[in-house]
DRENBA-852249 format. One line per 4 residues: number of its first residue (from 1); their letters; for each residue x, y, z of N, C-alpha, C, O. Coordinates in Angstrom, 1 decimal. Each point is the difference from the previous one (the first is absolute). Example, Ala and Ser with C-alpha at 12.3 -4.5 7.8 and 13.67 -1.06 7.14 Angstrom:
<sites>
1	as	13.2 -5.7 7.8 -0.9 1.2 0.0 0.9 1.2 0.0 1.0 0.0 0.7 | -1.4 1.1 -1.4 0.9 1.1 0.0 -0.8 1.1 0.8 0.5 1.1 0.1 .
</sites>
This chain:
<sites>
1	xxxx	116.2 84.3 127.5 -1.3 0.6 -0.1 -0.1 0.8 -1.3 0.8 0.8 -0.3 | -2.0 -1.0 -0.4 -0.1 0.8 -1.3 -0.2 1.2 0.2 -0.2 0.4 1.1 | 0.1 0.4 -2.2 0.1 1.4 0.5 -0.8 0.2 -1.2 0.2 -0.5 -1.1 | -1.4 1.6 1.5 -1.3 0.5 -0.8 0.0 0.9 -0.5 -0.2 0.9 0.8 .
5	xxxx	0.6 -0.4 -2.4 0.1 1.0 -0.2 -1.2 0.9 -0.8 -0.5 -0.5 -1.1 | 0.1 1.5 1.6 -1.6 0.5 -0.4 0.3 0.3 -1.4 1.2 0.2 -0.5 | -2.7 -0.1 -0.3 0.1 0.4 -1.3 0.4 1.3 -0.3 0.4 0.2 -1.1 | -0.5 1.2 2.0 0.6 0.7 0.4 1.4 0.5 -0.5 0.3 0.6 -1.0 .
9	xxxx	0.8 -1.5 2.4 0.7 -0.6 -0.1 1.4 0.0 -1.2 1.2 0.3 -0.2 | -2.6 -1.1 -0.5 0.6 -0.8 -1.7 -0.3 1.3 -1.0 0.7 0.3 -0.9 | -1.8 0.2 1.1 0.3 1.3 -1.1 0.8 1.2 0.2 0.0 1.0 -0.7 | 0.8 -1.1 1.9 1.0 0.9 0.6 1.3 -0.1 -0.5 0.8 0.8 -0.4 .
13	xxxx	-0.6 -2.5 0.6 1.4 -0.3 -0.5 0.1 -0.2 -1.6 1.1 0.0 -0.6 | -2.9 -0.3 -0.4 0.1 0.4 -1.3 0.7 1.0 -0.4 1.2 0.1 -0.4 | -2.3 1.0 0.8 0.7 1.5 0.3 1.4 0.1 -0.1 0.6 0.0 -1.1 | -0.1 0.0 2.3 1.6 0.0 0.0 1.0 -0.7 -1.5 0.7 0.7 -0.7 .
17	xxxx	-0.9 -2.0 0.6 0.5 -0.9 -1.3 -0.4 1.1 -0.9 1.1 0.3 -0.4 | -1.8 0.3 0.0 -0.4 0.7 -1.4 0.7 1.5 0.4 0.8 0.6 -0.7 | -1.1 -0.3 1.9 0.9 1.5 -0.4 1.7 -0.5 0.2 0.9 0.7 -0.2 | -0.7 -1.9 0.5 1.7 0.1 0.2 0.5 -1.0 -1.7 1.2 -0.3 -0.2 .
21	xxxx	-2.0 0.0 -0.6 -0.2 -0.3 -1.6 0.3 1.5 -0.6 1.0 0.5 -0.5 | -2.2 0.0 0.6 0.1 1.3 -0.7 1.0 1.4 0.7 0.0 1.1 -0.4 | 0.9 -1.8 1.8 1.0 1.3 0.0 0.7 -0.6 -0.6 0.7 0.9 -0.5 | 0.1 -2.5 0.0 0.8 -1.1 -0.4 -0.4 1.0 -1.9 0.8 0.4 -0.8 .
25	xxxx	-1.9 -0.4 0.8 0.2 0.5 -1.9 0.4 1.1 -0.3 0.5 0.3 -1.1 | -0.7 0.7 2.4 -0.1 1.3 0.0 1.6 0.1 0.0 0.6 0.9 -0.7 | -0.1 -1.7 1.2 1.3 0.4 0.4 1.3 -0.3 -1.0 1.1 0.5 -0.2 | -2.2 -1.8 -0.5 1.1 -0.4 -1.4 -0.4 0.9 -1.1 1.0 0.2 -0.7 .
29	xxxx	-2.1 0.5 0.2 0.0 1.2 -0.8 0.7 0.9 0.4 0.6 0.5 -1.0 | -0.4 0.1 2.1 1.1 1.2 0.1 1.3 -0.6 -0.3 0.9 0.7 -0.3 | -0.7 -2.2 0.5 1.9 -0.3 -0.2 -0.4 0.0 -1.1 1.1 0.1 -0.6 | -2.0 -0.2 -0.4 0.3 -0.2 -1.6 -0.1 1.2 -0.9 0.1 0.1 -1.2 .
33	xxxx	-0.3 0.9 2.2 0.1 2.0 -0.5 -1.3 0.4 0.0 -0.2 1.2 -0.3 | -1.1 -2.0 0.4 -1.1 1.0 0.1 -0.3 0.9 1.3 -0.1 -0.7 1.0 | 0.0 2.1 -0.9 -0.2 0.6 1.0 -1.5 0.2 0.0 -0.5 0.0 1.1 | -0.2 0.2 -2.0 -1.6 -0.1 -0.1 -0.3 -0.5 -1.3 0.7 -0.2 -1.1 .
37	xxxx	-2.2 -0.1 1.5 -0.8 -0.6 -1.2 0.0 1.2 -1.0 -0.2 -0.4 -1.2 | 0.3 1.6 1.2 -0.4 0.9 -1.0 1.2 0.2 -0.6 -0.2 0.7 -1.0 | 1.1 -0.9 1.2 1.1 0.2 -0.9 0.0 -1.1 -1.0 0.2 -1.1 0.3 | -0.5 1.6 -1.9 0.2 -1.1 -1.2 1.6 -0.5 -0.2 0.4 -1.1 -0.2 .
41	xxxx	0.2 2.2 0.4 1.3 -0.8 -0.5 0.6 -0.5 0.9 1.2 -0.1 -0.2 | -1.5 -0.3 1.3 0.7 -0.6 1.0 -0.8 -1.5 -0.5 0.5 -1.2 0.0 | -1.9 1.6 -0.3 -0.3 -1.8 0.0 0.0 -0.4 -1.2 -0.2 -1.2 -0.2 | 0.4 1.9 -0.8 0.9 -0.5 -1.1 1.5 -0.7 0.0 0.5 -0.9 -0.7 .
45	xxxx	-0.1 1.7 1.7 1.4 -0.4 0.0 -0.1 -1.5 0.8 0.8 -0.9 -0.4 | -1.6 0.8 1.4 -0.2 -0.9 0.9 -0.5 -1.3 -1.1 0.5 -1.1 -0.1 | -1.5 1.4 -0.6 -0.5 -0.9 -1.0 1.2 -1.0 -1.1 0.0 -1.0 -0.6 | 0.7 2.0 0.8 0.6 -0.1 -1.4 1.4 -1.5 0.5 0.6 -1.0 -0.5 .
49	xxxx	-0.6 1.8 2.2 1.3 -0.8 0.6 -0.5 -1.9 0.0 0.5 -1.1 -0.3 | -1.8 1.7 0.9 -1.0 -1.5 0.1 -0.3 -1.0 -1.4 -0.5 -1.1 0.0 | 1.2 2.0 -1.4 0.0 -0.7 -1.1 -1.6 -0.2 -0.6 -0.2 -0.8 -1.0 | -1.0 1.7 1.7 -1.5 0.2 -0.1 0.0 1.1 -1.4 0.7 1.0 -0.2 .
53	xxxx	-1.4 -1.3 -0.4 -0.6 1.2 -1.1 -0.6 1.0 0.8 -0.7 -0.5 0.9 | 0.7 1.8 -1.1 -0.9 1.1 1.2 -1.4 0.0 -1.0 -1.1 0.0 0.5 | 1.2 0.0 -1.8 -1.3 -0.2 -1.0 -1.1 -1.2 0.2 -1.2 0.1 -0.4 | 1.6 -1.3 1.2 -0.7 -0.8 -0.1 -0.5 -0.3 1.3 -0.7 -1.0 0.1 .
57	xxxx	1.0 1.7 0.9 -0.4 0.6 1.0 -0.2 1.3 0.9 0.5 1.2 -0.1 | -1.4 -2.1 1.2 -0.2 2.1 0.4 -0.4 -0.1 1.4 -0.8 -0.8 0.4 | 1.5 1.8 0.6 0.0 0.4 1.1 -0.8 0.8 0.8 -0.9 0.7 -0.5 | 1.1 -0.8 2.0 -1.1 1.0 0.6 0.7 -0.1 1.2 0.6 -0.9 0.4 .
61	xxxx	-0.8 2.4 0.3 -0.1 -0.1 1.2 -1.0 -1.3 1.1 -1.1 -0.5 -0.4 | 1.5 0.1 1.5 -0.5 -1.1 0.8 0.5 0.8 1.5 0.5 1.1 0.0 | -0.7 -1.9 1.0 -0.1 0.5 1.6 1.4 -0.5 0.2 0.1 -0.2 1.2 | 1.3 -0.1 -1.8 0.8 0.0 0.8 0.9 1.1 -0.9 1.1 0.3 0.5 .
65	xxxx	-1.4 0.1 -1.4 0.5 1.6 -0.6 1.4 -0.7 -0.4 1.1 0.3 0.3 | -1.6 -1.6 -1.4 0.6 -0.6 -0.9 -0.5 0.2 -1.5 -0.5 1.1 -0.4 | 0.7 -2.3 -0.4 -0.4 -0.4 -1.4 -0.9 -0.9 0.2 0.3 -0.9 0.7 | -1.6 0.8 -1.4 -0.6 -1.4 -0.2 0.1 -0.2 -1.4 -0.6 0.6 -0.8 .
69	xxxx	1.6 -1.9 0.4 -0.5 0.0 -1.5 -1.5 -1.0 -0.6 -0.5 -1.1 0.4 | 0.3 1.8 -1.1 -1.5 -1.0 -0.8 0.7 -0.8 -1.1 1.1 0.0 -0.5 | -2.4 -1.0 0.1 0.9 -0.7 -0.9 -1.1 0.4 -1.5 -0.6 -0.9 -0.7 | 0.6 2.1 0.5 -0.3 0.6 -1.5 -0.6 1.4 0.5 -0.1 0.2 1.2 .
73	xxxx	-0.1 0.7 -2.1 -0.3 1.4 0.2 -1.4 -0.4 -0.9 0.0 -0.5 -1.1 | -1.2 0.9 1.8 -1.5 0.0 -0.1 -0.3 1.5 -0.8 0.5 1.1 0.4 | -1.1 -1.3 -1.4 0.0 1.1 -0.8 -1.8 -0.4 -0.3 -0.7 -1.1 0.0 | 0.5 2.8 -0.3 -1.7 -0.4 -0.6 -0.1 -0.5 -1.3 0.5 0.8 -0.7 .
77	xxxx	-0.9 -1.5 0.2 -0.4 -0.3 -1.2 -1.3 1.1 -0.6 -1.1 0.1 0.6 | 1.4 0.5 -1.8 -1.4 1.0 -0.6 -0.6 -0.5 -0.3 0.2 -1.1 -0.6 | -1.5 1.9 0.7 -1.2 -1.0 -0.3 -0.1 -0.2 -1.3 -0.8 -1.0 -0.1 | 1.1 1.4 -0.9 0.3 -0.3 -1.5 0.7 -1.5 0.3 -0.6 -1.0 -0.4 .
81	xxxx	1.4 1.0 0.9 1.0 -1.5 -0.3 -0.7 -1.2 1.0 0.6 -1.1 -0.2 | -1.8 1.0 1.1 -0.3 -0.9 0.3 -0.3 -1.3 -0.7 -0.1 0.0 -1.3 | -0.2 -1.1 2.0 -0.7 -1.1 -0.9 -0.6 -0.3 1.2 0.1 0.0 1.2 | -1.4 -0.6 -2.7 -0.9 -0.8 1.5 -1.4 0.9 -0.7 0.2 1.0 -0.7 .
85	xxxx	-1.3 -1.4 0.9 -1.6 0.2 -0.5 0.3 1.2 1.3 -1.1 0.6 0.1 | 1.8 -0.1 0.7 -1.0 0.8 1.4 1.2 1.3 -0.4 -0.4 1.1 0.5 | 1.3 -1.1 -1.0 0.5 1.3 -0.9 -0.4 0.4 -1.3 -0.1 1.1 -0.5 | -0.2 -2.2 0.1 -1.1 0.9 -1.6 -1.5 0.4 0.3 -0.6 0.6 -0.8 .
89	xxxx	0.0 -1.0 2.5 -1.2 0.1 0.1 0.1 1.6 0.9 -0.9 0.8 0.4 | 2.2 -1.0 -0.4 0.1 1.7 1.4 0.4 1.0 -0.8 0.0 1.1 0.5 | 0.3 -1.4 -2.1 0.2 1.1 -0.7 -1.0 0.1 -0.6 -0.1 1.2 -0.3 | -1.0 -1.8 -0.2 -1.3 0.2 -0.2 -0.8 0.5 0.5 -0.8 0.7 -0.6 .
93	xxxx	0.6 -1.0 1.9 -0.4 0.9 1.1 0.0 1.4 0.2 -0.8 0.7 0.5 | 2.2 -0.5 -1.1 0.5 1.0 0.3 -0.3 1.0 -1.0 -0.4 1.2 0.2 | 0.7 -2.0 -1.6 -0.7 1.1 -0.9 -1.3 0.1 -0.3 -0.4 0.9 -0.9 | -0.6 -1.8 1.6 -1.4 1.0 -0.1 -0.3 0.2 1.1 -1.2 0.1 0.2 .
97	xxxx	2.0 0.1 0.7 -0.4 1.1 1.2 0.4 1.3 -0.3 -0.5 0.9 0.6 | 1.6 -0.6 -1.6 0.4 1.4 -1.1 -1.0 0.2 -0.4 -0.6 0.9 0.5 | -0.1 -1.7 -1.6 -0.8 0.1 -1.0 -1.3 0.8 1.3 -0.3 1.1 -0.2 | -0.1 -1.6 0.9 -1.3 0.4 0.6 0.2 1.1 0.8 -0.9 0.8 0.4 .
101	xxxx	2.0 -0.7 -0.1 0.6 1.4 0.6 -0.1 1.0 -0.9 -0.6 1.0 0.4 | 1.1 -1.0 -1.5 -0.5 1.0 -1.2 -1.1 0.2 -0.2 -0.3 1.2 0.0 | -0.8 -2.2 -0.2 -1.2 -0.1 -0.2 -0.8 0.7 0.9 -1.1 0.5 -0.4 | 1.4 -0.5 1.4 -0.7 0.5 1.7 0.6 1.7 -0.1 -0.8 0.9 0.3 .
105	xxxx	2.4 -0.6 -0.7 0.1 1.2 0.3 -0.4 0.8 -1.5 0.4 1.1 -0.1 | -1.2 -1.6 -1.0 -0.3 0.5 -1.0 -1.6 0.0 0.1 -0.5 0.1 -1.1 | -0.2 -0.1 2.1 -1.3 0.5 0.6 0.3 1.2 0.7 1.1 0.4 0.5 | -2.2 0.2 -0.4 -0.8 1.3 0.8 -0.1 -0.2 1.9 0.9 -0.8 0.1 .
109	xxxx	-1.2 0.9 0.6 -0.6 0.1 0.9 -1.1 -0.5 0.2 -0.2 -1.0 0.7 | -0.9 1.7 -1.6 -1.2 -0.2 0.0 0.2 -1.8 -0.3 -0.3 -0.8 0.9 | 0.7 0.4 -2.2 -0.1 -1.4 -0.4 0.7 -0.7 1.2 -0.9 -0.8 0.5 | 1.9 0.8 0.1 0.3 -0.7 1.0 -0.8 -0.1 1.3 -0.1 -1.2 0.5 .
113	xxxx	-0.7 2.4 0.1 -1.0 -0.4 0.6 -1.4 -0.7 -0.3 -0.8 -0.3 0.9 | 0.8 0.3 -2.4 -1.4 -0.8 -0.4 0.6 -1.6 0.0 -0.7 -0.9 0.5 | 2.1 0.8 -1.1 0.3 -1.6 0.3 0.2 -0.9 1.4 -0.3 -1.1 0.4 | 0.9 2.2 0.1 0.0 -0.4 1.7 -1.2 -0.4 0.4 0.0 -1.2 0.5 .
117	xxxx	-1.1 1.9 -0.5 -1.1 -0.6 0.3 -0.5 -1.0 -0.7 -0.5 -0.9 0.7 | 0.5 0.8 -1.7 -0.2 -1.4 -0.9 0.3 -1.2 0.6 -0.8 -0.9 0.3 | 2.8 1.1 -0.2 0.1 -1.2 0.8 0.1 -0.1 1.3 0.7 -0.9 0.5 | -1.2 1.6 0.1 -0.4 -0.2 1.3 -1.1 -0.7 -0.2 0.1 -1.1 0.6 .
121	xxxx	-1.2 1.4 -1.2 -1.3 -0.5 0.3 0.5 -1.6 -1.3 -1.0 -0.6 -0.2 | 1.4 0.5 -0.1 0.9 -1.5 -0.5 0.2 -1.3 1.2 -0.3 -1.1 0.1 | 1.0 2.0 0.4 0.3 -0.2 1.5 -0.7 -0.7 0.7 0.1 -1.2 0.2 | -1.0 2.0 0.3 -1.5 -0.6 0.0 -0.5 -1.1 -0.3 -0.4 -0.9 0.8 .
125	xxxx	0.3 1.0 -2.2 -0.3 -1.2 -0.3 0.4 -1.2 0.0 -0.9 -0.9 -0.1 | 2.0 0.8 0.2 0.9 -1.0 0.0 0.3 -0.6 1.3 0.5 -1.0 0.3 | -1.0 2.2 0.7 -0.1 -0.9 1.9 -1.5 -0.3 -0.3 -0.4 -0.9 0.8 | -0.5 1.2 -1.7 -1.5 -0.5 0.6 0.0 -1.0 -0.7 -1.0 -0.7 0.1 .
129	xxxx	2.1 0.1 -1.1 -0.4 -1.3 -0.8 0.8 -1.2 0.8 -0.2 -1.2 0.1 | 1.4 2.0 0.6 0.6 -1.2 1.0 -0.7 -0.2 1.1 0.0 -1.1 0.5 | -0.7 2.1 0.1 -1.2 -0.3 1.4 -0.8 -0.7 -0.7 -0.3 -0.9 0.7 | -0.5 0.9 -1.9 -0.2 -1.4 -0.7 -0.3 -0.9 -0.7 -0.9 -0.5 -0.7 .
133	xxxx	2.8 0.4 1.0 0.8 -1.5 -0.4 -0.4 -0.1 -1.5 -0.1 -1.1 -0.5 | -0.1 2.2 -0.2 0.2 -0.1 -1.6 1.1 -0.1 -0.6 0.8 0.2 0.9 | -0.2 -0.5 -1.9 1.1 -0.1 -1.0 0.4 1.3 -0.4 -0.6 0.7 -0.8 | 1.8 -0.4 1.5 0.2 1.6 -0.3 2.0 -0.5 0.1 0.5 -0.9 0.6 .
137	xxxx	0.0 1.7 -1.1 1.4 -0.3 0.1 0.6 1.4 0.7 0.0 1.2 -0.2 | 0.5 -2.2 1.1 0.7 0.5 1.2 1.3 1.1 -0.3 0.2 1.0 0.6 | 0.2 -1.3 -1.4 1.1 0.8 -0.8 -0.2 1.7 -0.4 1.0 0.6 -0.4 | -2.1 0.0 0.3 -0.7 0.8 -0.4 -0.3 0.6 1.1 -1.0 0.8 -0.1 .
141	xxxx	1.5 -0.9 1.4 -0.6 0.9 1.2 1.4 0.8 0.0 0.0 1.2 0.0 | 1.5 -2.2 -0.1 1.1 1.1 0.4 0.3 0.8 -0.9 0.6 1.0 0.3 | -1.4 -1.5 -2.4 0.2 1.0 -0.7 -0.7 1.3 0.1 0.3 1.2 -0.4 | -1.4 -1.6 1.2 -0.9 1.3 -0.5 0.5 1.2 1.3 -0.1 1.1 -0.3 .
145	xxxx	0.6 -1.4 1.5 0.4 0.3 1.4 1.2 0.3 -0.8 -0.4 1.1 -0.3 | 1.3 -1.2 -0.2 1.5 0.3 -0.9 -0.4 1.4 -0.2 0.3 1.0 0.5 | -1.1 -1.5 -1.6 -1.0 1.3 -1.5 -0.3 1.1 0.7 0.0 1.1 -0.6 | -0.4 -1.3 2.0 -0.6 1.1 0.6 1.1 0.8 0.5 0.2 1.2 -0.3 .
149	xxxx	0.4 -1.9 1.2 1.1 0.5 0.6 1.0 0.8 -0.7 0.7 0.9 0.4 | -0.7 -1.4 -1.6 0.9 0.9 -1.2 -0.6 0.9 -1.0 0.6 0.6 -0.9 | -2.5 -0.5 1.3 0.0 0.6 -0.4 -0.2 1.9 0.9 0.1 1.1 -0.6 | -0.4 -1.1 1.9 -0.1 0.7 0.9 1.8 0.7 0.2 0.4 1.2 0.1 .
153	xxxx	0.5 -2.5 -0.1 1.2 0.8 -0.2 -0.4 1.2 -0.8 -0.2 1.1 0.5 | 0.2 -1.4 -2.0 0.2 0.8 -0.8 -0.7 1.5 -0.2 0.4 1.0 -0.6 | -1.8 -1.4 1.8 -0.7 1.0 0.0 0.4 1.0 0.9 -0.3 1.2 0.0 | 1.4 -2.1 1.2 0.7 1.3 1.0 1.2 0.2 -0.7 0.6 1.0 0.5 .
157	xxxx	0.1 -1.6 -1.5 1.1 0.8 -1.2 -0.5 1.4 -0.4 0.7 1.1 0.0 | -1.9 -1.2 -0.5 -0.6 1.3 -0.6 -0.6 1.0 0.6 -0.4 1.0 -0.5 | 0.2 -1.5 2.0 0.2 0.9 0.8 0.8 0.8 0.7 -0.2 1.1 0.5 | 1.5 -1.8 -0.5 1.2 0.5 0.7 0.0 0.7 -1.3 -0.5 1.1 0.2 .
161	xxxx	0.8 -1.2 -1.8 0.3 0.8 -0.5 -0.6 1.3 0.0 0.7 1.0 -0.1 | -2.7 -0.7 0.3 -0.3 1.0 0.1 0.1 0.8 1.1 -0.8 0.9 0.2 | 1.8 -1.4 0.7 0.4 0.9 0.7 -0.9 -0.5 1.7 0.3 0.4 1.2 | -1.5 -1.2 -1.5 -1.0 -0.3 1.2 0.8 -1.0 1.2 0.7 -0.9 -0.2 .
165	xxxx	-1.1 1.5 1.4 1.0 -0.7 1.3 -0.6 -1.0 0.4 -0.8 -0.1 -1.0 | 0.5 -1.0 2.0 -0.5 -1.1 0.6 -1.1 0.6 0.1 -1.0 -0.6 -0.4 | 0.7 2.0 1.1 -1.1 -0.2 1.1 -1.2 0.4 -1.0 -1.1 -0.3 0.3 | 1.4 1.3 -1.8 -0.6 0.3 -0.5 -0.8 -1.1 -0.5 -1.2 -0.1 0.1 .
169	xxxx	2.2 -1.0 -0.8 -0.2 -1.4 -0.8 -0.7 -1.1 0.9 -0.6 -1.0 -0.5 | 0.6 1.3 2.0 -1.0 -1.0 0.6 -1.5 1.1 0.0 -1.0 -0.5 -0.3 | 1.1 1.8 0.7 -1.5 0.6 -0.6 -0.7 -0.3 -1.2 -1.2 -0.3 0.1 | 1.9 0.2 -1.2 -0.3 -0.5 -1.3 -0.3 -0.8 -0.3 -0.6 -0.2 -1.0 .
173	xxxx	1.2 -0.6 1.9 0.0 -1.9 0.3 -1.8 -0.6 0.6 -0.5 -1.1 -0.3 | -0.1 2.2 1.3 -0.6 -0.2 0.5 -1.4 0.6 -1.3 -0.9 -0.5 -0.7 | 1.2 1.4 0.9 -1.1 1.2 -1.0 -0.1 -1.2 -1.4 -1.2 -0.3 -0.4 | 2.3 -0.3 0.0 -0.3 -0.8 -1.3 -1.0 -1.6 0.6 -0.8 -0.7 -0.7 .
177	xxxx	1.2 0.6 2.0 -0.6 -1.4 0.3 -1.7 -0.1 -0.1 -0.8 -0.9 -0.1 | 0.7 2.6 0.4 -1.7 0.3 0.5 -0.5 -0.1 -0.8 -1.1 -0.5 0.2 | 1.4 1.1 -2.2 -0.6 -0.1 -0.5 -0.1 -0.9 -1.0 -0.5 0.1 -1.1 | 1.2 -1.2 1.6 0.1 -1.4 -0.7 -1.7 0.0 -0.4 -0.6 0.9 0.6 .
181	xxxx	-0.3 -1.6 -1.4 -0.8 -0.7 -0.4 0.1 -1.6 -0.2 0.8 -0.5 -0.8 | -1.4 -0.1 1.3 -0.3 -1.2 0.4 -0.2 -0.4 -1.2 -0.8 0.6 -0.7 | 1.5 -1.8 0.1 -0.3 -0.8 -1.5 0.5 -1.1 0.2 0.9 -0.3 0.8 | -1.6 -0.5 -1.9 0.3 -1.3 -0.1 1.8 -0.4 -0.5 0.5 0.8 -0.8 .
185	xxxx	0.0 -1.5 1.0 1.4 0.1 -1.0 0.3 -0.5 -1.1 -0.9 -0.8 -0.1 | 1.7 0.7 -1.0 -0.4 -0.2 -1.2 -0.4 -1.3 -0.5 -0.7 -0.2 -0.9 | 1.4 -1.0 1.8 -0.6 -1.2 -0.5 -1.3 -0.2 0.1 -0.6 -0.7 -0.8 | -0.1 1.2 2.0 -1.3 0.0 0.5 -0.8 0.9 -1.1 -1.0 -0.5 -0.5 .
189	xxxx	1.3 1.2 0.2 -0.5 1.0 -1.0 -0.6 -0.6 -1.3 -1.1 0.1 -0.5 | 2.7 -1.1 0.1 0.2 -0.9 -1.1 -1.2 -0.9 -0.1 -0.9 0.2 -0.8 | 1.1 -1.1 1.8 -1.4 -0.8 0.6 -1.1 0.4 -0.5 -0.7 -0.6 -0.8 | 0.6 1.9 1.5 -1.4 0.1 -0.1 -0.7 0.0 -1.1 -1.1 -0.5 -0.2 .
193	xxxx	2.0 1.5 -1.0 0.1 0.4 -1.2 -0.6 -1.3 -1.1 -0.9 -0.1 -0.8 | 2.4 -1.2 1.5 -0.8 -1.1 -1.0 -1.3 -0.5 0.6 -1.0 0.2 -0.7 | 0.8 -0.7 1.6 -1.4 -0.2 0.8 -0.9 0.8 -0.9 -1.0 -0.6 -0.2 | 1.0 1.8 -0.3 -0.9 0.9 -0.4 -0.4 -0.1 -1.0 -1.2 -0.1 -0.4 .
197	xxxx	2.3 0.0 -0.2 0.4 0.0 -1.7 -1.2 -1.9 0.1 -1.1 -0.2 -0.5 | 1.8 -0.8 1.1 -0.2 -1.6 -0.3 -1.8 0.5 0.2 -0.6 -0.1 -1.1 | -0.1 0.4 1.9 -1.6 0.1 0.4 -0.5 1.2 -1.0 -1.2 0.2 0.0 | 2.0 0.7 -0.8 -0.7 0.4 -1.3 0.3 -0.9 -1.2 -0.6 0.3 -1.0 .
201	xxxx	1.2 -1.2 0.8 0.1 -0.8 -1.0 -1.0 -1.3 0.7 -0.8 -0.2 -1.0 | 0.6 -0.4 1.6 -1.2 -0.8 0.3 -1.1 1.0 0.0 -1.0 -0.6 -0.3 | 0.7 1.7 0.7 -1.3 0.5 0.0 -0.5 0.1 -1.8 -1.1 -0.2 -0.6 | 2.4 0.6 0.2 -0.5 0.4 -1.8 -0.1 -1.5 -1.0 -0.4 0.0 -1.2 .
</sites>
């Protein structure tokens, strides 16, 4: 009569095979002098017996409170020493996100809240030309959402330096929102300007 063994069963007796593997490893690292993983010179010495370079590999603690060896030691590579177009494009990145960081903490207050609004109302514009379906590049929503966001950091930087706490900086937050004035934003501005300028040179 066959006999049915549940899947159950079969991951019981996996189980078992694998912890009686790993007391079998566990048991040949202590006959070869490791008493733990954190001792270096023991697994130097252990290395050395095994005829292994300890330099060309590297170890770790694992669940049977042995050695696992790897087969190379993973090191970071600096971002100077990369290759490849996506390491020369992440240090470029990088230095004009410096550059505009300077640029942003070398404004006033006052100028940072007049830009903020700018490109906010940018913003704007750029959701009323995709509701519609104008030619507008997509790429210019996360810059200007960036621009802002770094530039409001810098405005609670100069706050924590003058000494002002959260609760003051959301009063001020609010008091500054009320007396926003409603304006067009600069490209619309632009527009309008040549529009203006183009219907005085046909009128003359």
């Amino acid at each position: 009569m066959m006999r049915v063994i549940s899947s159950a069963t079969r991951r019981h007796q996996r189980g078992l095979r694998e912890r009686e593997r790993a007391s079998e490893r566990s048991r040949k690292m202590i006959a070869l002098g490791v008493s733990s993983p954190s001792s270096s010179s023991s697994v130097h010495h252990v290395l050395a017996s095994l005829g292994i370079s300890p330099q060309l590999h590297s170890w770790r603690a694992s669940s049977f409170r042995g050695i696992r060896l790897e087969a190379g030691v993973r090191t970071a590579t600096p971002l100077s020493y990369r290759s490849g177009a996506s390491g020369g494009r992440m240090v470029v990145n990088m230095a004009k996100r410096e550059e505009e960081m300077k640029e942003i903490r070398a404004k006033t207050t006052e100028e940072i809240n007049e830009e903020v609004i700018d490109l906010k109302g940018e913003l704007l514009m750029l959701r009323l030309q995709k509701s519609a379906r104008n030619e507008f590049k997509s790429s210019e929503f996360g810059r200007m959402r960036k621009r802002i966001a770094r530039m409001l950091t810098v405005k609670r930087e100069i706050e924590i330096e003058e000494g002002i706490n959260k609760r003051l900086s959301r009063k001020l937050d609010r008091k500054w929102k009320k007396s926003i004035v409603v304006r067009p934003p600069p490209s619309l501005r632009k527009k309008q300007e040549e529009q203006k300028a183009a219907e005085a040179e046909k009128s003359s």
